[in-house]
N, C-alpha and C positions, 0 to 999 in steps of 0.2 A: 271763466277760469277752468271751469271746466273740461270744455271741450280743447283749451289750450292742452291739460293733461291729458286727454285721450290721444291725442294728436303726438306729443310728446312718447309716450306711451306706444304708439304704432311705429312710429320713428327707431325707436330704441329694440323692438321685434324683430323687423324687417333688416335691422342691419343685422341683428343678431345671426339670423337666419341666414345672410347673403355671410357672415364671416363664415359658417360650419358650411353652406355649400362651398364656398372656394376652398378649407381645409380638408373638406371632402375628393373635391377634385386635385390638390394638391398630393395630397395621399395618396389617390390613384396611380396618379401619375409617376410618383417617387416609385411605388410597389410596380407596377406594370416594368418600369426601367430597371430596377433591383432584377427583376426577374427576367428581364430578356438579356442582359450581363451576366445570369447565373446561365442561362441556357448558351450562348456563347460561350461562355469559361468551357461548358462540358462540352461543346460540338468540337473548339480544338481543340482541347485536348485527345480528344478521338480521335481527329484527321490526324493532328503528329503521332501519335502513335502507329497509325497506320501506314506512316510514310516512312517511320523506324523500322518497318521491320515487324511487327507486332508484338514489341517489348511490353 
């Protein structure tokens, strides 16, 4: 019985742990995209301006 709970036990860790890496990577990935959308947003709006005239 025992070792069913240790077993049970490691079960219930390892998934743990495989949920916070995939939320880990999920977040990465969400942040890394936020941020190359924000870097975007600033490049045109540079380039239109620059093609305005330098308003």
């Amino acid at each position: 019985m025992v070792g069913l709970s240790v077993a049970i036990g490691r079960f219930i860790e390892a998934l743990f742990w495989a949920i916070l890496r995939v939320a880990g990577t999920v977040a990465t990935a969400v942040f890394a995209g936020a941020l190359v959308l924000v870097v975007a947003a600033v490049l045109i709006r540079r380039w239109r301006r620059k093609r305005r005239g330098g308003r």
